[in-house]
C-alpha positions as CSV (number, residue, x, y, z in Angstrom):
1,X,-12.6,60.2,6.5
2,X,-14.9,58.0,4.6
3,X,-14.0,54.1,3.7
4,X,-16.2,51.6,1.2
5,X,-17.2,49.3,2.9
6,X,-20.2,46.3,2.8
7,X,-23.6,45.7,4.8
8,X,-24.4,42.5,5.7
9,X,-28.3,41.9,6.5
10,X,-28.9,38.6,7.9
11,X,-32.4,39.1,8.4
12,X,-32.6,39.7,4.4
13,X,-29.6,37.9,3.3
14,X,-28.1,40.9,2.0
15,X,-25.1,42.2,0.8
16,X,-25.3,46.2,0.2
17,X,-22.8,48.2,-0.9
18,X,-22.2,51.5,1.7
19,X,-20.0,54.6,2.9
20,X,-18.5,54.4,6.1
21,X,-17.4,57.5,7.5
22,X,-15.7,58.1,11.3
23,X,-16.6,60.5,14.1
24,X,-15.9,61.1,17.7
25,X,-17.7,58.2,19.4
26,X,-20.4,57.3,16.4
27,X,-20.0,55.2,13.5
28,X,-22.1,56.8,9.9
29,X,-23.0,54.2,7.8
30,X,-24.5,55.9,4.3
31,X,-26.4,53.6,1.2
32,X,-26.3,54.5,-1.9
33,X,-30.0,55.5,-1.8
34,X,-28.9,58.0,1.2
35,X,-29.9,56.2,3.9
36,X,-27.8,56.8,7.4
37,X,-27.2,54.5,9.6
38,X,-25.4,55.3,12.7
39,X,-23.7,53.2,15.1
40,X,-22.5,53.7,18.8
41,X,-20.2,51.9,20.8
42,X,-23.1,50.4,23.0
43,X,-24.4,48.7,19.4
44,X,-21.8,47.1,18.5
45,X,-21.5,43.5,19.4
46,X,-18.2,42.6,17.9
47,X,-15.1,44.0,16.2
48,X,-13.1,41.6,14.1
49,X,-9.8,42.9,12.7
50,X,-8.5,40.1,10.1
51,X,-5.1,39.9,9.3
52,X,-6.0,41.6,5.6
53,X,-6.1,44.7,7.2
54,X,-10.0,44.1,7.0
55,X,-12.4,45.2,9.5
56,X,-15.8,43.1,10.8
57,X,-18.3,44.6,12.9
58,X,-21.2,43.1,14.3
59,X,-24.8,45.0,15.4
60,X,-26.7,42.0,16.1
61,X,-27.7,40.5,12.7
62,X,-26.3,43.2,11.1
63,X,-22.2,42.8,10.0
64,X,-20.6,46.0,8.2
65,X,-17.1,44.7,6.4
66,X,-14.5,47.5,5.9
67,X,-11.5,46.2,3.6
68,X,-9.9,49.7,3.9
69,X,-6.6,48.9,5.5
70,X,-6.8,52.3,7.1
71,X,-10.1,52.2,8.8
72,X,-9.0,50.5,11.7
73,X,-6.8,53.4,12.5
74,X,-9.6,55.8,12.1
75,X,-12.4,53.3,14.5
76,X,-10.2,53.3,17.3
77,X,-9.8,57.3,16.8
78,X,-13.4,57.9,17.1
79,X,-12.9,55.4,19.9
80,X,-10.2,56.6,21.7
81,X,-10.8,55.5,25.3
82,X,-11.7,52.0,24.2
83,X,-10.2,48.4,23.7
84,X,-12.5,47.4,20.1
85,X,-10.6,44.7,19.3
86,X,-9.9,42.1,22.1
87,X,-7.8,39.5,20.8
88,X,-8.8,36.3,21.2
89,X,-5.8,33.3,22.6
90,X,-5.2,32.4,18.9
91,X,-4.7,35.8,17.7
92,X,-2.0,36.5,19.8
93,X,-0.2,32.8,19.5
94,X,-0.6,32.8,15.5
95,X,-1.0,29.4,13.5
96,X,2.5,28.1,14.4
97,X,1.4,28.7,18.2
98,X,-2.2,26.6,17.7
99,X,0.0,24.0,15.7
100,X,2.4,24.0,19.4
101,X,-1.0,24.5,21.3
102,X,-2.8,21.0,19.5
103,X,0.7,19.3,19.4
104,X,0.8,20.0,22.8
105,X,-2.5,18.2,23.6
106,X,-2.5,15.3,20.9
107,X,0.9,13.9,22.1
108,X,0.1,13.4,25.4
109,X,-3.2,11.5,24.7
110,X,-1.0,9.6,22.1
111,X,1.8,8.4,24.4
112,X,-1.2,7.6,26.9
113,X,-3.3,5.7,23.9
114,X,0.3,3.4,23.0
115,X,2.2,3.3,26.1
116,X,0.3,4.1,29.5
117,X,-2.5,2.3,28.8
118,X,-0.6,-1.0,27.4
119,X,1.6,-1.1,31.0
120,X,-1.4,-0.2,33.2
121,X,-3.8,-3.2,31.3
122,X,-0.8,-5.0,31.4
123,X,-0.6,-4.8,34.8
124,X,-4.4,-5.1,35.3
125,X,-4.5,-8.1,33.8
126,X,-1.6,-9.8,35.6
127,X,-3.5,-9.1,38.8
128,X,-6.8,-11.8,37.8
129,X,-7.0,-13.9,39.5
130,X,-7.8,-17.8,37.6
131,X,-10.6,-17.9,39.3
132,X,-12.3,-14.6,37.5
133,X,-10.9,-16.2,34.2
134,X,-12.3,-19.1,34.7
135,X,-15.5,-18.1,35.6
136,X,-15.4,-15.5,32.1
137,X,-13.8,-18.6,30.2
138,X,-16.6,-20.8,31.2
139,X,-19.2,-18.3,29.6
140,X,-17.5,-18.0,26.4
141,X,-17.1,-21.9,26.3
142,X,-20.8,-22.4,26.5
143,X,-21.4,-19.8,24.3
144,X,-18.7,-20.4,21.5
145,X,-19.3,-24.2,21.4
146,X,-23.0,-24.2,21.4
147,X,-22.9,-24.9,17.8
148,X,-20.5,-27.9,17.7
149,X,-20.6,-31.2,17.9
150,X,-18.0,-32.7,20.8
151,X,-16.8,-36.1,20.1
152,X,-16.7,-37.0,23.2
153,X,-14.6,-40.5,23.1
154,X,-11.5,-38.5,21.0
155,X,-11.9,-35.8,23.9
156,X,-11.6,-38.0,26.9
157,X,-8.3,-39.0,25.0
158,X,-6.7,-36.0,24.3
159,X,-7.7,-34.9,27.6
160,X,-5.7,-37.5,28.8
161,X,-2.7,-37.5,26.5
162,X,-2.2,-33.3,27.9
163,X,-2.5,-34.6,31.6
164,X,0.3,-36.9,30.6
165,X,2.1,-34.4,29.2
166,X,2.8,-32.6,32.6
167,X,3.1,-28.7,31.4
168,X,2.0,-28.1,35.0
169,X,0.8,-24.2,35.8
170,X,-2.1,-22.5,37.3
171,X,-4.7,-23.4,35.3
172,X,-6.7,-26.8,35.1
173,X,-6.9,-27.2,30.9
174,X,-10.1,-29.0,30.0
175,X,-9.8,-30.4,26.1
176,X,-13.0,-30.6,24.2
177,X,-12.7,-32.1,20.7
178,X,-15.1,-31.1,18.2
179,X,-16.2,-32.6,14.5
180,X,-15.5,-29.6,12.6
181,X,-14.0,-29.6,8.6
182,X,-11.7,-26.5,9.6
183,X,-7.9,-27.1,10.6
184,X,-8.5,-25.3,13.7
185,X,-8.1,-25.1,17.3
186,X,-8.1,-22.1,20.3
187,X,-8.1,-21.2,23.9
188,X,-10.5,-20.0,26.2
189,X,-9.2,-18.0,29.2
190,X,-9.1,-19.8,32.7
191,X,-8.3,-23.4,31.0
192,X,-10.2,-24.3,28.2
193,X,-8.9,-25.5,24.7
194,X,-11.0,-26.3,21.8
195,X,-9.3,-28.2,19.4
196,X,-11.2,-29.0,15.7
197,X,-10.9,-32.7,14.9
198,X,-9.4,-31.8,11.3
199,X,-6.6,-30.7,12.7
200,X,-6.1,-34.0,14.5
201,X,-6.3,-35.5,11.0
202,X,-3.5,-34.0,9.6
203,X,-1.1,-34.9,12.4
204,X,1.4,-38.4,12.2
205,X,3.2,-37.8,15.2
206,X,2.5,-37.9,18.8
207,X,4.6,-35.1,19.4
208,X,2.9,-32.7,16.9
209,X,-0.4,-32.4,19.3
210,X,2.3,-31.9,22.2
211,X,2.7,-29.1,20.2
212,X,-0.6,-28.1,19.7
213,X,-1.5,-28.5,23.3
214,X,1.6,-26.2,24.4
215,X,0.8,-23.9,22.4
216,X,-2.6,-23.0,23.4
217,X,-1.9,-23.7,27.0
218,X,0.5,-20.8,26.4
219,X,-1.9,-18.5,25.6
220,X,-4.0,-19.2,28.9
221,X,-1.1,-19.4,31.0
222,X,0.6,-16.4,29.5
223,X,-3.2,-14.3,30.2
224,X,-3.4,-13.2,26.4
225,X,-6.9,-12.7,26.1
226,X,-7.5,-11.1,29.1
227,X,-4.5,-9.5,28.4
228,X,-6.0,-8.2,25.1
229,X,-9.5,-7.1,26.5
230,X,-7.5,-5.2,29.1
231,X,-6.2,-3.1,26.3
232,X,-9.3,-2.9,24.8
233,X,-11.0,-1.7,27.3
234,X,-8.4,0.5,28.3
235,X,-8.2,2.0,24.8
236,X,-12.1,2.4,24.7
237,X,-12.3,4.5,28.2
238,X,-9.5,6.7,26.4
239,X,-11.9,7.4,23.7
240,X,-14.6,7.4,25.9
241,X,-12.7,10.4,27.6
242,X,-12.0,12.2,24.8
243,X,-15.0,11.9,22.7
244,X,-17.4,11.9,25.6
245,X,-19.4,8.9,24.5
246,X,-19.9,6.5,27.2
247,X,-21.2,3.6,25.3
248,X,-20.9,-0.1,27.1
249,X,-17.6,-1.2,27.9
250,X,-19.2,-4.8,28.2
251,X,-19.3,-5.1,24.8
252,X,-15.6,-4.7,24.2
253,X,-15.6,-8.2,26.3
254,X,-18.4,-10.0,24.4
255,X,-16.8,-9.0,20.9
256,X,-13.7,-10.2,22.4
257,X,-15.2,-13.6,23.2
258,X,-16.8,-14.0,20.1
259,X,-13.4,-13.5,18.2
260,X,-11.3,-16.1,20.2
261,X,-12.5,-18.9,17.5
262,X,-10.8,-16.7,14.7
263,X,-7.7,-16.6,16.7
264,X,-7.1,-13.1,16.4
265,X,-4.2,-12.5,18.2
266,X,-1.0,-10.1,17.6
267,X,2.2,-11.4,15.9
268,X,3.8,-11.1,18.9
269,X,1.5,-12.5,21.1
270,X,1.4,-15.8,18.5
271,X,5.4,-16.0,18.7
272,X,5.7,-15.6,22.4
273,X,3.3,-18.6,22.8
274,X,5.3,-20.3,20.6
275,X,8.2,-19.6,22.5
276,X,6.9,-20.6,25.7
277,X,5.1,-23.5,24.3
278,X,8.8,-25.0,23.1
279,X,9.7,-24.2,26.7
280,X,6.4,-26.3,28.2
281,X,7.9,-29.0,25.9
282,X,11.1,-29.5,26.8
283,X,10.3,-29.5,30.1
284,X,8.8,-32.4,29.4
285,X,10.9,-34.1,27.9
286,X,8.8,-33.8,24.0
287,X,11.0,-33.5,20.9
288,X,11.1,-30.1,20.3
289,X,10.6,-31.0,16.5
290,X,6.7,-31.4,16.7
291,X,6.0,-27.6,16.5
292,X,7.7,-26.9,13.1
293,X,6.5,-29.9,12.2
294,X,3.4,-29.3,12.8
295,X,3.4,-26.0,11.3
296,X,5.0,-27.5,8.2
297,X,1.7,-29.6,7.7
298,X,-0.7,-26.6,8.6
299,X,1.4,-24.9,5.5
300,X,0.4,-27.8,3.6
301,X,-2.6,-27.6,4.4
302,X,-3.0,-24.0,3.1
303,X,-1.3,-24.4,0.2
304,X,-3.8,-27.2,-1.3
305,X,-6.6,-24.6,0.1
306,X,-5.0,-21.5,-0.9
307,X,-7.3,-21.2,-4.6
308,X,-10.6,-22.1,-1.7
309,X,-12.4,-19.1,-0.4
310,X,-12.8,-21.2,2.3
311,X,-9.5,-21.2,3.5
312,X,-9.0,-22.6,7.7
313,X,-9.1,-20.1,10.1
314,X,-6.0,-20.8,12.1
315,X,-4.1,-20.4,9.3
316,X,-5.8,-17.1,7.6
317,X,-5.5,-15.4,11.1
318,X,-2.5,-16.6,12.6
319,X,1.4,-15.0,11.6
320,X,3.4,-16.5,8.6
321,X,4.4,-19.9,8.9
322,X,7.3,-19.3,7.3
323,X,8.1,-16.8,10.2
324,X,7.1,-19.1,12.8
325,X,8.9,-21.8,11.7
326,X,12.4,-20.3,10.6
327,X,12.3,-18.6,14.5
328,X,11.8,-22.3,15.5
329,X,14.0,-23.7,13.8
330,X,16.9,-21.2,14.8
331,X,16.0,-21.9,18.3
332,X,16.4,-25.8,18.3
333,X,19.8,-25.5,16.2
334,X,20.8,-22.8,19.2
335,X,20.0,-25.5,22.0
336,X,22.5,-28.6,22.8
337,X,20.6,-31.8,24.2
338,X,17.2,-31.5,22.1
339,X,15.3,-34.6,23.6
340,X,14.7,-36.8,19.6
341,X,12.4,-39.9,21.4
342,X,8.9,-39.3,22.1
343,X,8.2,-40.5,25.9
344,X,6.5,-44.3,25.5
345,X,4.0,-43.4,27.4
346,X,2.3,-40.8,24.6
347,X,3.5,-42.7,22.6
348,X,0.6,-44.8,23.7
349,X,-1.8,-42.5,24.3
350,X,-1.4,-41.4,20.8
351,X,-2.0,-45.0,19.5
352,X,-5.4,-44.7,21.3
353,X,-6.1,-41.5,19.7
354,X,-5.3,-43.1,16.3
355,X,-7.5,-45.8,16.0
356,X,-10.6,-43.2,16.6
Protein backbone atom coordinates (compact mmCIF):
# COMPACT_ATOMS: atom_id res chain seq x y z
CA UNK A 1 0.00 0.00 0.00
CA UNK A 2 1.44 3.38 -0.67
CA UNK A 3 0.98 6.60 1.81
CA UNK A 4 2.01 10.51 0.97
CA UNK A 5 4.18 11.27 3.02
CA UNK A 6 7.30 14.18 3.43
CA UNK A 7 11.21 14.09 3.28
CA UNK A 8 12.98 16.01 5.51
CA UNK A 9 16.84 16.79 4.46
CA UNK A 10 18.66 18.39 7.09
CA UNK A 11 21.75 18.53 5.33
CA UNK A 12 19.76 20.67 2.59
CA UNK A 13 17.04 22.06 4.68
CA UNK A 14 14.53 20.44 2.67
CA UNK A 15 11.14 19.52 2.60
CA UNK A 16 10.16 17.09 -0.52
CA UNK A 17 7.19 15.85 -1.19
CA UNK A 18 7.33 11.61 -1.59
CA UNK A 19 5.49 8.10 -1.88
CA UNK A 20 5.93 5.81 0.72
CA UNK A 21 5.08 2.37 0.00
CA UNK A 22 5.46 -0.93 2.60
CA UNK A 23 7.20 -4.26 2.18
CA UNK A 24 8.27 -7.21 4.11
CA UNK A 25 11.19 -5.87 6.16
CA UNK A 26 12.11 -2.61 3.75
CA UNK A 27 10.71 0.74 3.69
CA UNK A 28 10.35 2.40 -0.41
CA UNK A 29 10.59 5.86 -0.40
CA UNK A 30 9.78 7.26 -4.22
CA UNK A 31 10.19 11.31 -5.38
CA UNK A 32 8.35 12.68 -7.68
CA UNK A 33 11.41 12.74 -10.09
CA UNK A 34 11.45 8.74 -9.55
CA UNK A 35 14.06 8.46 -7.32
CA UNK A 36 13.92 5.35 -4.68
CA UNK A 37 14.95 5.39 -1.57
CA UNK A 38 14.85 2.45 0.49
CA UNK A 39 15.05 1.95 4.07
CA UNK A 40 15.85 -1.09 6.46
CA UNK A 41 15.22 -1.65 9.89
CA UNK A 42 19.11 -1.31 10.66
CA UNK A 43 18.74 2.51 9.12
CA UNK A 44 16.36 3.73 10.96
CA UNK A 45 17.26 5.67 13.99
CA UNK A 46 13.91 6.56 15.40
CA UNK A 47 10.17 5.97 15.08
CA UNK A 48 7.91 8.64 16.43
CA UNK A 49 4.12 7.87 16.41
CA UNK A 50 2.35 11.31 17.42
CA UNK A 51 -0.93 11.18 18.79
CA UNK A 52 -2.41 12.56 15.12
CA UNK A 53 -2.07 9.30 13.94
CA UNK A 54 1.21 10.74 12.27
CA UNK A 55 4.34 8.87 11.80
CA UNK A 56 8.24 10.34 12.23
CA UNK A 57 11.07 8.40 11.14
CA UNK A 58 14.47 9.23 11.51
CA UNK A 59 17.72 7.89 9.15
CA UNK A 60 20.31 10.11 10.61
CA UNK A 61 19.65 13.61 9.12
CA UNK A 62 17.17 12.35 7.15
CA UNK A 63 13.26 12.48 8.82
CA UNK A 64 10.41 10.99 6.51
CA UNK A 65 6.76 12.30 8.02
CA UNK A 66 3.83 10.01 7.21
CA UNK A 67 0.38 11.77 8.24
CA UNK A 68 -1.52 8.70 6.89
CA UNK A 69 -3.28 7.50 9.94
CA UNK A 70 -3.06 4.01 8.46
CA UNK A 71 0.66 3.69 7.88
CA UNK A 72 1.55 2.86 11.20
CA UNK A 73 -0.54 -0.26 10.82
CA UNK A 74 1.23 -1.13 7.62
CA UNK A 75 5.24 -0.24 9.22
CA UNK A 76 4.83 -2.64 11.89
CA UNK A 77 3.39 -5.21 9.19
CA UNK A 78 6.51 -5.05 7.19
CA UNK A 79 7.99 -5.12 10.64
CA UNK A 80 6.39 -7.82 12.23
CA UNK A 81 8.86 -9.26 14.66
CA UNK A 82 9.82 -5.83 15.86
CA UNK A 83 8.95 -3.25 18.75
CA UNK A 84 9.29 0.42 16.23
CA UNK A 85 7.80 2.45 18.56
CA UNK A 86 9.17 2.35 22.21
CA UNK A 87 7.21 4.62 24.23
CA UNK A 88 8.88 6.81 26.08
CA UNK A 89 7.66 7.41 30.31
CA UNK A 90 5.49 10.38 29.04
CA UNK A 91 3.78 8.55 26.45
CA UNK A 92 2.45 6.14 28.49
CA UNK A 93 1.54 8.56 31.68
CA UNK A 94 -0.21 11.23 29.24
CA UNK A 95 -0.21 15.11 30.20
CA UNK A 96 -2.48 14.68 33.24
CA UNK A 97 0.27 11.95 34.43
CA UNK A 98 3.48 14.68 33.76
CA UNK A 99 1.13 17.32 35.45
CA UNK A 100 0.97 14.41 38.67
CA UNK A 101 4.71 13.56 37.76
CA UNK A 102 6.01 17.63 38.16
CA UNK A 103 3.32 18.23 40.98
CA UNK A 104 4.85 15.41 42.48
CA UNK A 105 8.37 16.94 42.45
CA UNK A 106 7.55 20.84 42.86
CA UNK A 107 5.58 20.30 46.18
CA UNK A 108 8.03 18.68 48.04
CA UNK A 109 10.84 21.27 47.24
CA UNK A 110 7.98 23.83 48.10
CA UNK A 111 7.02 22.59 51.55
CA UNK A 112 11.00 22.15 52.00
CA UNK A 113 11.63 26.05 50.54
CA UNK A 114 8.55 27.39 53.36
CA UNK A 115 8.62 25.06 56.15
CA UNK A 116 11.70 22.66 56.58
CA UNK A 117 14.05 25.11 55.96
CA UNK A 118 12.43 27.93 58.31
CA UNK A 119 12.38 25.20 61.50
CA UNK A 120 15.85 23.82 60.65
CA UNK A 121 17.52 27.70 60.35
CA UNK A 122 15.38 28.23 63.15
CA UNK A 123 16.92 25.91 65.01
CA UNK A 124 20.41 26.62 63.60
CA UNK A 125 20.25 29.79 64.70
CA UNK A 126 19.14 29.13 68.26
CA UNK A 127 22.24 26.99 68.66
CA UNK A 128 25.00 30.37 68.27
CA UNK A 129 26.47 30.80 70.50
CA UNK A 130 26.90 35.04 71.68
CA UNK A 131 30.07 34.63 71.25
CA UNK A 132 30.01 33.83 67.24
CA UNK A 133 27.48 36.80 67.11
CA UNK A 134 29.47 38.90 68.64
CA UNK A 135 32.38 38.35 66.91
CA UNK A 136 30.10 38.65 63.22
CA UNK A 137 28.35 41.83 65.00
CA UNK A 138 31.66 43.33 65.68
CA UNK A 139 32.48 43.20 61.80
CA UNK A 140 29.44 44.67 60.65
CA UNK A 141 29.82 47.49 63.35
CA UNK A 142 33.09 48.55 62.08
CA UNK A 143 31.99 48.28 58.72
CA UNK A 144 28.39 49.95 58.91
CA UNK A 145 29.56 52.89 61.08
CA UNK A 146 32.75 53.67 59.29
CA UNK A 147 30.95 56.52 57.70
CA UNK A 148 29.50 58.20 60.88
CA UNK A 149 30.24 60.53 63.10
CA UNK A 150 29.89 59.06 66.98
CA UNK A 151 29.22 61.75 69.48
CA UNK A 152 30.86 60.38 71.84
CA UNK A 153 29.73 62.44 75.11
CA UNK A 154 25.62 61.63 74.17
CA UNK A 155 26.94 57.89 73.80
CA UNK A 156 28.61 57.48 77.14
CA UNK A 157 25.09 58.72 78.29
CA UNK A 158 22.77 56.66 76.70
CA UNK A 159 25.09 54.00 77.36
CA UNK A 160 24.53 54.64 80.73
CA UNK A 161 20.85 55.42 80.88
CA UNK A 162 20.34 51.37 79.18
CA UNK A 163 22.61 49.93 81.97
CA UNK A 164 20.21 51.61 84.31
CA UNK A 165 17.56 50.28 82.76
CA UNK A 166 18.31 46.66 83.89
CA UNK A 167 16.69 44.55 80.74
CA UNK A 168 19.39 41.98 81.80
CA UNK A 169 19.96 38.91 79.13
CA UNK A 170 22.81 37.37 77.39
CA UNK A 171 24.19 39.90 75.55
CA UNK A 172 26.42 42.90 76.74
CA UNK A 173 24.56 46.06 74.54
CA UNK A 174 27.11 48.66 73.64
CA UNK A 175 25.23 52.12 72.48
CA UNK A 176 26.95 54.25 69.96
CA UNK A 177 25.24 57.51 69.13
CA UNK A 178 25.83 58.97 65.93
CA UNK A 179 25.18 62.70 64.29
CA UNK A 180 23.06 61.62 61.56
CA UNK A 181 19.76 63.91 60.02
CA UNK A 182 17.73 60.49 59.70
CA UNK A 183 15.16 59.40 62.47
CA UNK A 184 16.88 56.26 62.77
CA UNK A 185 18.28 53.63 64.90
CA UNK A 186 19.19 49.54 64.54
CA UNK A 187 20.87 46.51 66.05
CA UNK A 188 23.86 44.65 65.31
CA UNK A 189 23.88 40.99 66.32
CA UNK A 190 25.90 40.04 69.57
CA UNK A 191 25.08 43.52 71.33
CA UNK A 192 25.45 46.39 69.42
CA UNK A 193 22.77 49.26 68.94
CA UNK A 194 23.25 52.22 66.78
CA UNK A 195 20.96 54.84 67.50
CA UNK A 196 20.81 58.20 65.01
CA UNK A 197 20.87 61.33 67.15
CA UNK A 198 17.69 62.71 65.28
CA UNK A 199 15.80 60.38 66.78
CA UNK A 200 16.95 61.46 70.16
CA UNK A 201 15.62 64.90 69.04
CA UNK A 202 12.29 64.15 68.68
CA UNK A 203 11.85 62.30 72.06
CA UNK A 204 10.35 64.50 75.51
CA UNK A 205 10.17 61.71 77.68
CA UNK A 206 12.63 59.54 79.46
CA UNK A 207 10.62 56.64 78.91
CA UNK A 208 10.32 56.94 75.13
CA UNK A 209 14.28 55.94 74.65
CA UNK A 210 13.38 53.06 77.29
CA UNK A 211 11.50 52.23 74.47
CA UNK A 212 13.82 52.62 71.92
CA UNK A 213 16.47 50.75 73.75
CA UNK A 214 13.99 47.60 74.37
CA UNK A 215 13.14 47.46 71.37
CA UNK A 216 16.31 46.96 69.65
CA UNK A 217 17.68 44.89 72.47
CA UNK A 218 14.86 42.62 71.37
CA UNK A 219 16.00 42.07 68.23
CA UNK A 220 19.59 40.92 69.48
CA UNK A 221 18.22 39.01 72.22
CA UNK A 222 15.48 37.47 70.27
CA UNK A 223 18.58 36.34 67.41
CA UNK A 224 16.61 38.09 64.47
CA UNK A 225 19.32 38.70 62.22
CA UNK A 226 21.01 35.68 62.58
CA UNK A 227 17.86 34.29 62.58
CA UNK A 228 17.18 35.84 59.07
CA UNK A 229 20.68 34.95 57.48
CA UNK A 230 19.91 31.41 58.67
CA UNK A 231 17.00 31.43 56.34
CA UNK A 232 18.76 32.99 53.78
CA UNK A 233 21.28 30.80 53.57
CA UNK A 234 19.16 28.03 53.98
CA UNK A 235 16.91 29.17 51.08
CA UNK A 236 20.07 29.79 48.88
CA UNK A 237 21.55 26.13 49.36
CA UNK A 238 17.86 24.98 48.25
CA UNK A 239 18.34 26.84 45.08
CA UNK A 240 21.82 25.99 45.02
CA UNK A 241 20.45 22.27 44.95
CA UNK A 242 18.11 22.64 42.51
CA UNK A 243 19.63 24.91 40.05
CA UNK A 244 23.13 23.58 40.41
CA UNK A 245 24.84 26.96 40.84
CA UNK A 246 27.08 27.01 43.72
CA UNK A 247 27.75 30.59 43.92
CA UNK A 248 29.17 32.07 47.48
CA UNK A 249 26.96 31.54 50.33
CA UNK A 250 29.18 34.37 52.09
CA UNK A 251 27.63 36.83 50.27
CA UNK A 252 24.16 36.06 51.52
CA UNK A 253 25.86 37.22 55.13
CA UNK A 254 27.61 40.42 53.75
CA UNK A 255 24.31 41.55 51.95
CA UNK A 256 22.69 40.81 55.07
CA UNK A 257 25.02 43.09 57.02
CA UNK A 258 24.84 45.77 54.83
CA UNK A 259 20.98 45.82 55.06
CA UNK A 260 20.73 45.97 59.02
CA UNK A 261 20.92 50.06 58.69
CA UNK A 262 17.66 49.83 56.49
CA UNK A 263 16.00 47.83 59.10
CA UNK A 264 14.65 45.34 56.84
CA UNK A 265 13.03 43.11 58.96
CA UNK A 266 9.58 41.00 58.60
CA UNK A 267 6.25 42.32 60.10
CA UNK A 268 6.45 39.81 62.38
CA UNK A 269 9.70 39.96 63.40
CA UNK A 270 9.12 44.00 64.12
CA UNK A 271 5.93 43.15 66.31
CA UNK A 272 7.38 40.36 68.27
CA UNK A 273 10.22 42.78 69.28
CA UNK A 274 7.81 45.05 70.17
CA UNK A 275 6.16 42.64 72.25
CA UNK A 276 9.05 41.49 74.02
CA UNK A 277 10.47 44.99 74.27
CA UNK A 278 7.00 46.05 76.39
CA UNK A 279 7.94 42.85 78.33
CA UNK A 280 11.82 44.14 78.98
CA UNK A 281 9.99 47.28 80.20
CA UNK A 282 7.77 46.32 82.58
CA UNK A 283 10.16 44.29 84.07
CA UNK A 284 11.62 47.28 84.86
CA UNK A 285 9.43 48.97 86.18
CA UNK A 286 9.13 51.81 82.74
CA UNK A 287 5.69 53.08 81.95
CA UNK A 288 4.63 51.00 79.38
CA UNK A 289 3.29 54.22 77.52
CA UNK A 290 6.75 55.22 76.02
CA UNK A 291 6.52 52.79 73.08
CA UNK A 292 3.27 54.19 71.49
CA UNK A 293 4.35 57.19 72.35
CA UNK A 294 7.17 57.10 70.78
CA UNK A 295 5.74 55.64 67.73
CA UNK A 296 3.17 58.36 67.82
CA UNK A 297 6.10 61.01 67.25
CA UNK A 298 7.95 58.72 64.63
CA UNK A 299 4.31 59.06 62.82
CA UNK A 300 4.75 62.60 63.12
CA UNK A 301 7.63 62.65 61.97
CA UNK A 302 6.59 60.99 58.68
CA UNK A 303 3.82 62.79 58.08
CA UNK A 304 5.74 66.36 57.89
CA UNK A 305 8.25 64.20 55.52
CA UNK A 306 5.79 62.26 53.71
CA UNK A 307 5.83 64.95 50.36
CA UNK A 308 10.20 64.44 50.96
CA UNK A 309 11.78 61.85 48.74
CA UNK A 310 13.92 61.67 51.45
CA UNK A 311 11.78 60.16 53.80
CA UNK A 312 13.67 58.31 57.35
CA UNK A 313 14.50 54.95 56.97
CA UNK A 314 13.07 53.43 60.16
CA UNK A 315 9.97 54.58 59.19
CA UNK A 316 9.89 53.63 55.27
CA UNK A 317 11.09 50.16 56.23
CA UNK A 318 9.54 49.31 59.39
CA UNK A 319 5.50 47.93 59.60
CA UNK A 320 2.54 50.48 59.96
CA UNK A 321 2.53 52.51 62.87
CA UNK A 322 -0.83 52.51 63.01
CA UNK A 323 -0.57 48.69 63.38
CA UNK A 324 2.14 48.84 65.89
CA UNK A 325 0.56 51.10 67.90
CA UNK A 326 -3.21 49.98 68.00
CA UNK A 327 -1.52 46.22 69.03
CA UNK A 328 0.12 48.32 71.76
CA UNK A 329 -2.33 49.97 72.87
CA UNK A 330 -4.73 46.84 73.24
CA UNK A 331 -2.11 45.28 75.20
CA UNK A 332 -1.61 48.03 77.96
CA UNK A 333 -5.66 48.37 78.24
CA UNK A 334 -5.52 44.25 78.64
CA UNK A 335 -2.86 44.55 81.71
CA UNK A 336 -3.99 45.75 85.42
CA UNK A 337 -0.99 47.55 87.39
CA UNK A 338 0.67 49.48 84.28
CA UNK A 339 3.65 51.17 86.26
CA UNK A 340 2.56 55.46 85.13
CA UNK A 341 6.05 57.09 87.04
CA UNK A 342 9.19 56.97 85.41
CA UNK A 343 11.90 55.48 87.97
CA UNK A 344 13.95 58.89 89.39
CA UNK A 345 16.77 57.58 88.64
CA UNK A 346 16.27 57.86 84.51
CA UNK A 347 14.66 60.28 85.26
CA UNK A 348 18.04 61.77 85.86
CA UNK A 349 19.95 60.31 83.41
CA UNK A 350 17.58 61.67 80.99
CA UNK A 351 18.17 65.19 82.30
CA UNK A 352 21.87 64.61 81.47
CA UNK A 353 20.99 63.55 78.08
CA UNK A 354 18.99 66.66 77.61
CA UNK A 355 21.20 69.34 78.16
CA UNK A 356 23.56 67.80 75.21
Amino acid sequence: MRYSATFHDRNSNTATPATVRTEPGVLFIQFENGQIHDWTLSDLDSARALDDGSVILQNGKHFLEVTDPGFRAGLERSFPKNKLFRETFFDRIGVVGCLLVVAGILLPLLALYFFVAPKIAESAAGKVPPEIEKQIGDAWFHSLTAAYKTDTAKTRRVQTFYDSLGYGGDYHMRITVVNEPVVNAFAIPGGHIVVFDSILGIMDAPEQLAALLAHEASHVQLKHSTRSIFRELANSLIFNLIFGDYGDLSAVVAQHGDQLAGLSYSRSLELEADANGMLLMQSSGIPLRGMPDLFGKMKTVFEENSANSDVPNFLSTHPSLDERMRVIEEKIESQEGVRSEVPERLQLLWADIQRL
